[in-house]
N, C-alpha and C positions, 0 to 999 in steps of 0.2 A: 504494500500500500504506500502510494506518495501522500506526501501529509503535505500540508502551505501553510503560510498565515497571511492577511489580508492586512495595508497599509493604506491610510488614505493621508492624502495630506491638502491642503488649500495655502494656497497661494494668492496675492495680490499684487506682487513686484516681481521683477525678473530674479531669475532662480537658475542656479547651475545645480542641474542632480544626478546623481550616478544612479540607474538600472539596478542594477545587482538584484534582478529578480527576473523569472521567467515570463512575466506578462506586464506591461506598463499601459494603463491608460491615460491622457489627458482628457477631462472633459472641461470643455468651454463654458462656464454659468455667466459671463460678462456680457457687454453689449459689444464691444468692441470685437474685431479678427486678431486672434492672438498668433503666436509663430514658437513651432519646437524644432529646434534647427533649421528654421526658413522655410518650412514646412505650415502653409496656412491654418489655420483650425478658425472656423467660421462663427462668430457666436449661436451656444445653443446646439453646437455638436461637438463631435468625439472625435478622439485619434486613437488607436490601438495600436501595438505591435506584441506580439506576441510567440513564443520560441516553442520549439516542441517539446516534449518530454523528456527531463533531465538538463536543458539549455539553460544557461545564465547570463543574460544580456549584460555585461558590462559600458556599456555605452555612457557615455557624459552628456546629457540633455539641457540645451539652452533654451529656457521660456524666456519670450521676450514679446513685450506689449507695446515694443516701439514709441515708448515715451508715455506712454497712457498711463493716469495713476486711476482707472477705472476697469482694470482690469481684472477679472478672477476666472482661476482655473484649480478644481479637483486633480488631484494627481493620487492613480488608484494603483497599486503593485500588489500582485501575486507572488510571494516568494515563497520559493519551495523550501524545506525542510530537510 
């Protein structure tokens, strides 16, 4: 049996975060088009990336709201056990 645990985090300002888990969401709650590595997220949707079974994204992700202080973004991670 693979076991996980479940990490949410919220953000308002840009944010450098390391993966270090098998699935990463960002969801968009803002008004504003938010960017994870230049990568658009529209307000009111989601980004996912997600690895297969036993994979560990180490990736360093740049949220960034291009100046906005009205920004907010969920940041959801899967990490395995």
């Amino acid at each position: 049996m693979v076991t996980y645990t479940t990490e949410i985090q919220y953000y308002t300002t840009n944010q450098r975060i390391i993966g270090n888990c098998n699935v990463i969401t960002f969801v968009n709650t803002g008004t504003i088009t938010m960017y994870v590595n230049n990568f658009p997220v529209t307000a009111g949707n989601s980004f996912t990336i997600a690895g297969n079974q036993n994979e560990l994204d180490l990736t360093e992700y740049l949220i960034d709201f291009r100046g906005s202080t009205i920004g907010e973004v969920y940041v959801i991670k899967k990490i395995n056990r």
